[in-house]
N, C-alpha and C positions, 0 to 999 in steps of 0.2 A: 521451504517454499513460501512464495510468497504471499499473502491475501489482500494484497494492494498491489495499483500500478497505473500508468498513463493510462494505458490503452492496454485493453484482450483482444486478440486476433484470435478469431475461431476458425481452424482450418488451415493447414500448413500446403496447401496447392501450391503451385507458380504465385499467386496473388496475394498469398498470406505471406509466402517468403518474403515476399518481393517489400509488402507494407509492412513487417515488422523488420526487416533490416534497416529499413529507408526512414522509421521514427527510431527506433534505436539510435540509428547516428547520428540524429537529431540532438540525441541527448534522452528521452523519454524512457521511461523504464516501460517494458514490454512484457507479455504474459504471453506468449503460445499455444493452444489450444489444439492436439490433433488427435483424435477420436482412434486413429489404426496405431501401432505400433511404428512405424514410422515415419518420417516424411517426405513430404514428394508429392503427393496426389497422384493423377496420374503422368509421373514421371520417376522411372527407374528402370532398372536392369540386369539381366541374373540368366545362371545358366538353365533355362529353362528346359530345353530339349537334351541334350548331351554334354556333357564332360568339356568345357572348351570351349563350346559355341555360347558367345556371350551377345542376348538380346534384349534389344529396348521393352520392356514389356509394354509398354500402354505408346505414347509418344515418341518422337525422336527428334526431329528438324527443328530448328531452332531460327530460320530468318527470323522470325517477325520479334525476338528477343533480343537476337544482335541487334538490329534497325529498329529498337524501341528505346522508349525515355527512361522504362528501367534498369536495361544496360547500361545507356548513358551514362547515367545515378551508379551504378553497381559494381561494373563491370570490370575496370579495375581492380577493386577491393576482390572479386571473387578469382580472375587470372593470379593473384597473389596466393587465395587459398587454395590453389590449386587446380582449376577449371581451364580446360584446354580444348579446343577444336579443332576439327580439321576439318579443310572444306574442300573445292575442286576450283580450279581455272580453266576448267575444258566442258567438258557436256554435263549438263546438269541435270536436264529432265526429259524425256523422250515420250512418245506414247505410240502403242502399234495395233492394228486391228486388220481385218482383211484387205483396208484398203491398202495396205504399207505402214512403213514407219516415217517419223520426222522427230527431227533430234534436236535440241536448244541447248544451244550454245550458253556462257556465263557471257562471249563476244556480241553482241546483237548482230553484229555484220556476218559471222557465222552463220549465224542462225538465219538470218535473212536472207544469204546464199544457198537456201535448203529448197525453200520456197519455190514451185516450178515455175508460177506465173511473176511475170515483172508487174503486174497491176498490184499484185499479192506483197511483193518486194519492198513496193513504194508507200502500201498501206501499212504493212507493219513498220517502220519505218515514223509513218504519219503517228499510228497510234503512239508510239511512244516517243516523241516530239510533245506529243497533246500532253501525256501522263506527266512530262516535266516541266512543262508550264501548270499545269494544273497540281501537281503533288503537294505544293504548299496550305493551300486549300482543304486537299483531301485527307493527309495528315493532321493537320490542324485541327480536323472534324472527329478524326479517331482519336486525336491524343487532348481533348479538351473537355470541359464538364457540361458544355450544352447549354450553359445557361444565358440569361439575356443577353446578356455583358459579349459571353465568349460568340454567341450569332450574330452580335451587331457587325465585333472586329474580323470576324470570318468573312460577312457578306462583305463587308469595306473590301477587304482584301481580295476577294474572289474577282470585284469591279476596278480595283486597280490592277489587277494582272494579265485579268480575262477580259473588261470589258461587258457591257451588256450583253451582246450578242454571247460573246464564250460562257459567261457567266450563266445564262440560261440552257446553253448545247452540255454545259456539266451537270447542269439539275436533269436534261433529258435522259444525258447516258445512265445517269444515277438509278431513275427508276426502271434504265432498260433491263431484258432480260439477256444472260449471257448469246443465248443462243441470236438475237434478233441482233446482237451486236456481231457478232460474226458474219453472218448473213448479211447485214449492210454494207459489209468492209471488204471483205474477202471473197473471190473468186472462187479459187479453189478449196481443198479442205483440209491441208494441211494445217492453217491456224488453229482452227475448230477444232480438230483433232489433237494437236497438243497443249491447248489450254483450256478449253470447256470441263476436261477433268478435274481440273485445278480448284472449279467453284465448289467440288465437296468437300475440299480442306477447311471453306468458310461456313460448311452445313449448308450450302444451296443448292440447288438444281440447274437447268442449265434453261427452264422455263421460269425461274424466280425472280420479281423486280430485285435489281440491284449488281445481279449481274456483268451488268455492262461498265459498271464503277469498277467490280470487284478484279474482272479479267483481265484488265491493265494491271492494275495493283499486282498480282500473280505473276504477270511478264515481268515489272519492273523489278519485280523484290528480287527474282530468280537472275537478272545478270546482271542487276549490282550487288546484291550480299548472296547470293548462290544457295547451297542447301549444307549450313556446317551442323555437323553434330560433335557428339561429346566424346575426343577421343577417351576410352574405353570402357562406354557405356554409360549412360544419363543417369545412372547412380553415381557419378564421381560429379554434376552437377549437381547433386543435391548432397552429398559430401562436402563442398565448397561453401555452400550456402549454410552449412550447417556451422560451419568454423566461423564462420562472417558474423553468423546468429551469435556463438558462445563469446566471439572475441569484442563484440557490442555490446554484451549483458543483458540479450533477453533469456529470458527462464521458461525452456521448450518443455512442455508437460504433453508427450504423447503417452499412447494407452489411454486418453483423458478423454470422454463424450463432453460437451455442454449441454448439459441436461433444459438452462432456464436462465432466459435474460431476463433481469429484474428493471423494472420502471418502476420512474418513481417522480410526480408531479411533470410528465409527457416528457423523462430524461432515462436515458439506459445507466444505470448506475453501476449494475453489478452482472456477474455470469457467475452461475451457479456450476459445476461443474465438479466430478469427483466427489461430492458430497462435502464440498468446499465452496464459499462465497468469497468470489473472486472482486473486490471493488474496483471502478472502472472510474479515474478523475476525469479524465479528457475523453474516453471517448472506448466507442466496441465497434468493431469491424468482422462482418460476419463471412467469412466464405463458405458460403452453404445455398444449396437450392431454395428455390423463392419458396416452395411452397413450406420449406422444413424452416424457416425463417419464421414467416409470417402464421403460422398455422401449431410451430411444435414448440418452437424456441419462444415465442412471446405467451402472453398470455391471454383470451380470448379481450377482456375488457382493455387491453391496454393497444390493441391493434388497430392503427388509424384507420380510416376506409380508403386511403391509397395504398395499404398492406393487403386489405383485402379484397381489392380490384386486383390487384398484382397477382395474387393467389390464384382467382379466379381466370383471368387471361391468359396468364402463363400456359404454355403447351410445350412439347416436349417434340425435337425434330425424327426425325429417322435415325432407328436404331444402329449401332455398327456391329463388326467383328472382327476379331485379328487371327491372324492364322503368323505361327513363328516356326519356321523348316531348321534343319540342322543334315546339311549337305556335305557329302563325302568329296563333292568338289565345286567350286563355284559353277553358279548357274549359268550354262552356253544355250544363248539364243542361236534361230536362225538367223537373226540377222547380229552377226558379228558386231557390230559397232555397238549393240547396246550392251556388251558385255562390260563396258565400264563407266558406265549411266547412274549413277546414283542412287533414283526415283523414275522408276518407269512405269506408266498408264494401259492398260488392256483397254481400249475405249474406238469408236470412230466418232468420239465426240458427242456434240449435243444429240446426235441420232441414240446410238444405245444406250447414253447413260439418261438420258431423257426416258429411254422405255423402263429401266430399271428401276429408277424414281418412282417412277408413278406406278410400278407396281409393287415395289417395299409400302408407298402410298398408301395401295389400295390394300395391304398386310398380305402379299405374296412375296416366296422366295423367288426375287430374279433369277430366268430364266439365260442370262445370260447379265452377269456380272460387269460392274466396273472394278477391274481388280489392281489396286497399288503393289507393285510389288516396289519395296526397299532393298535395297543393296549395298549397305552399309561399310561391308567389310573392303567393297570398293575404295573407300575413303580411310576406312580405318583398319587395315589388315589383324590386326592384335583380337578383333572378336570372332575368330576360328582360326582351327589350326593350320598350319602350315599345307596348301594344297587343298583344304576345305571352305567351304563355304556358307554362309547363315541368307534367310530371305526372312523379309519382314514383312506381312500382306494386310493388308486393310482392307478391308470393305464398308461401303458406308451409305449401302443404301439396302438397308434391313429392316422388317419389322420387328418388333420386342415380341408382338406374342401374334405369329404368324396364321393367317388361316386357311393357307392353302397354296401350292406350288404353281409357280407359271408356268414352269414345264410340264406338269403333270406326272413327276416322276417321284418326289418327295411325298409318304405320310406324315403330315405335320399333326397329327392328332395329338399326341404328346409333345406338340410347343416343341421347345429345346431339348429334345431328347439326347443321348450321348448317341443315337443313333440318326437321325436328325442332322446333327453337328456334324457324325464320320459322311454324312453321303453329301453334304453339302459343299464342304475341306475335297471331297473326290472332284465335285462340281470344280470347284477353285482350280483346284492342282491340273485338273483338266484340260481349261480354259488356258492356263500358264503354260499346259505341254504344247499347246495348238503351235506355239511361238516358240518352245521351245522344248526341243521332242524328246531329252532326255532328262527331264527333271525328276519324272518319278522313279525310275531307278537310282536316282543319288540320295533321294531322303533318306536319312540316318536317323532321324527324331524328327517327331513335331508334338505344338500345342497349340491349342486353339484358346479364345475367349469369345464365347459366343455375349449376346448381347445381355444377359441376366449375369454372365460372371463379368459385365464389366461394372455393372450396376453394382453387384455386392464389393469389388474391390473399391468402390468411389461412389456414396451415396449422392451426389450430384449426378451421377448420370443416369441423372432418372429416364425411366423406360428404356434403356441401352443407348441414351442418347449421350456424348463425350463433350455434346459443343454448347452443352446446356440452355437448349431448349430450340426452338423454333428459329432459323436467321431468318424468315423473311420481312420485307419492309415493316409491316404492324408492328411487330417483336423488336425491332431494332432503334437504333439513334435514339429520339425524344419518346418515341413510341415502347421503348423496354416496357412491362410491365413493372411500375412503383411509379416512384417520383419523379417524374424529368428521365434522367438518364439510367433509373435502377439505384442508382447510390446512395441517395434520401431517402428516409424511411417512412419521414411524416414525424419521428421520435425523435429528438434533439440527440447529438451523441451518437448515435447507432447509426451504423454504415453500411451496406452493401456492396462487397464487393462480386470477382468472381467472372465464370464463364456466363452467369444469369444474367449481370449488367452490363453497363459501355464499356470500352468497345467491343464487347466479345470476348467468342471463345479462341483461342489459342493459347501458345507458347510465348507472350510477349508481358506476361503479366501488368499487362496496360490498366485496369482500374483497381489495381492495388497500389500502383504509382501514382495514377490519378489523386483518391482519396489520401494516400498520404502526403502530396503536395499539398491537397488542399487545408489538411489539417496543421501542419507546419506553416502555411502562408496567414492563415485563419490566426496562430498560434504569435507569430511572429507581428502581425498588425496589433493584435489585441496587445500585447507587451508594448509597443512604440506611443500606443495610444497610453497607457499607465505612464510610464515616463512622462506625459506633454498633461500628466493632470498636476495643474496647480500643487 
């Protein structure tokens, strides 16, 4: 092993992968860092529940990876080592609640022929008209470092596409909330009801500024790149990545903590780790929660005061849960058509999931769930057997350390009890028979991850939170807690990556790609500069 290198990536997530593949093929020599026995963060796969049924355990959907810059960069190289998907060209995401169902098409004109009202018709239609004059922009804003330079060419661009007037109606949709965006647009409730759900994938609510940005974003993603997952299980993407890692020549040290980032005259020099000094020429990139960054990993005198603003601002959003079934035969709703839906929502929209919110918010178990249920094997038959079926369920609007039931039917005295957990999983399974009445007699296995087991399998998800930390406006874009966008430490050298900084949390490992563009461009100017000296 080695005790030198370019750059140490601490943390093998989506974002660690993502930047030590991306300086690797650069040329740089790379050190890996992952604290568990594997890698992945939360991304992998395993027969949890029964013999056969093979489940995503943490993650699954991958738009925002394919339609990212670190596919662009990757993608490729990893369909070579073996990474394969399968996705849909028909229904992709549905959601159903008392009032009915409504189903989304990958077609938009599908989808739009679902809609009862033609006012309703003409506005979805409108919105995503708007979203592809505006995507350049909005993109640009997630896949960019925020700095002066990138807001000048941004705004320039926002005023040659849009216009003063547009250019202003996208700042307003920006801070709108999802719900008031719906409400403006839409007649009826079919929109509301199959997209308001959608803002918990980005950690919002459906009363949180940004909303109104993010709801389009959601539509457009879902019928131009659909919902691909990994045919046979999101361990064979992190398989792929792994051969891309070895066949580059970074030197993956899992089983490894980073105990201690050394500075040295306001420069990250070295990572301590395994009881090993790991020297760091170019540069450390940390994927790790802000506060185990600026608080465990540095050291108290060496921590700028934008570390320890960071520290201190940082919050943690609404905790999750997962529930993973193992069915003796695929799940039959009452309503027939969602039987090969993908991704289906238990929601009537900003109405219940808005109540739900705000009482995970207020640290109660919702009374009445937003519940994801995944349908995987829809797409990918191979994960259950022949004639069975697997469900993959989310929840995500939970508190970490609950204080009391909405229903009034739960003793949460003992927090996350395993009893606690079974009456809650009854709640779920419940809600899921309402729509589809024979699901509890087909369970054959299940397993849960209540919000403390997802905490201990991924020390970033602090307080059971998976999207690492807070999305609302404050938390987000220039306002991350750190420097600018979260990337900057204040330390020369030391990076920030992760679901803590830009853009966010998901599957798109977007500021792992970010920083190591930037380090390469950084890398490649300062070389052209040595050449032109005298």
């Amino acid at each position: 092993m080695s005790d030198e290198a370019d750059a140490v990536v601490i943390g093998a997530g989506i974002n660690g992968l993502v930047a030590a593949a991306e300086l690797a093929g650069a040329g740089w020599r790379v050190v890996l860092l992952e604290r568990r026995d594997r890698l992945g963060g939360f991304i992998d796969s395993e027969e949890l529940t029964v013999p056969g049924h093979v489940h995503d355990t943490f993650s699954s959907w991958h738009p925002l990876f394919v339609g990212g810059g670190a596919y662009a960069e990757l993608g490729a190289a990893l369909h070579q080592r073996g990474l394969e998907y399968v996705n849909t060209d028909g229904a992709v995401t549905a959601s159903i609640s008392e009032r009915g169902v409504v189903i989304a098409d990958r077609d938009p004109e599908a989808t739009v022929a679902r809609l009862a009202h033609a006012a309703d018709q003409a506005a979805y239609r409108t919105m995503l008209d708007e979203f592809d004059r505006r995507a350049g922009v909005v993109f640009g804003v997630l896949g960019s470092e925020l700095r002066a330079r990138d807001l000048a060419r941004l705004g320039a661009a926002a005023l040659r596409s849009l216009g003063v007037s547009g250019a202003a109606e996208l700042a307003r949709v920006a801070v709108q909330s999802g719900r008031g965006f719906v409400r403006e647009r839409f007649t009826g409730w079919e929109a509301d009801q199959l997209w308001t759900p959608w803002l918990l994938h980005a950690g919002l609510g459906p009363d949180h500024a940004g909303g109104g940005l993010m709801l389009p974003v959601m539509a457009a993603t879902m019928h131009g790149i659909g919902l691909p997952v990994v045919k046979g299980g999101a361990r064979q993407f992190v398989a792929a990545f792994e051969r891309l890692l070895a066949d580059r020549g970074v030197e993956v040290r899992t089983g490894v903590a980073a105990e201690r980032i050394e500075v040295a005259g306001g420069r990250a020099v070295a990572v301590h780790a395994g009881g090993r000094r790991i020297a760091a020429r170019k540069a450390v990139l940390a994927s790790t929660s802000t506060g185990d960054l600026y608080e465990r990993l540095l050291d108290r005198d060496a921590v700028p005061g934008s570390g320890r603003r960071a520290a201190r601002l940082h919050r943690p959003g609404r905790a999750a849960m997962q529930i993973h079934l193992a069915l003796d035969e695929p799940l039959r709703w009452s309503e027939a058509g969602l039987n090969a839906v993908p991704l289906v929502h238990i929601s009537n929209g900003a109405d219940s999931t808005g109540i739900a919110c705000a009482q995970a918010e207020a640290g109660l178990l919702p009374a009445v769930p937003t519940v994801v249920v995944g349908q995987q094997a829809v797409l990918d038959p191979g994960r259950a057997p022949e004639g069975a079926g697997t469900l993959w369920i989310q929840l995500q609007e939970l508190p970490f350390a609950p204080r009391g039931d909405a229903a009034g039917e739960i003793d949460v005295a003992e927090a996350w009890s395993e009893e606690v957990v079974a009456a809650y999983v009854d709640r779920v399974i419940d809600r899921i028979g309402q729509f589809a009445p024979g699901l509890r007699g087909s369970v054959r296995g299940s397993a849960a991850l209540p919000p403390p087991a997802l905490l201990a399998a991924n020390p970033n998800a602090v307080a059971g939170d998976p999207y690492g930390g807070a999305a609302e406006l404050d938390q987000s874009f220039l306002w991350r807690p750190g420097t600018g966008t979260g990337h900057r430490t204040g330390l020369a050298q030391l990076w920030h990556i992760g679901a803590f900084t830009h853009p966010g949390a998901g599957l798109g490992g977007g500021s792992g790609h970010l920083v190591a563009r930037q380090l390469l461009s950084t890398g490649s100017v300062r070389a052209r500069l040595r050449r032109l000296r005298p």
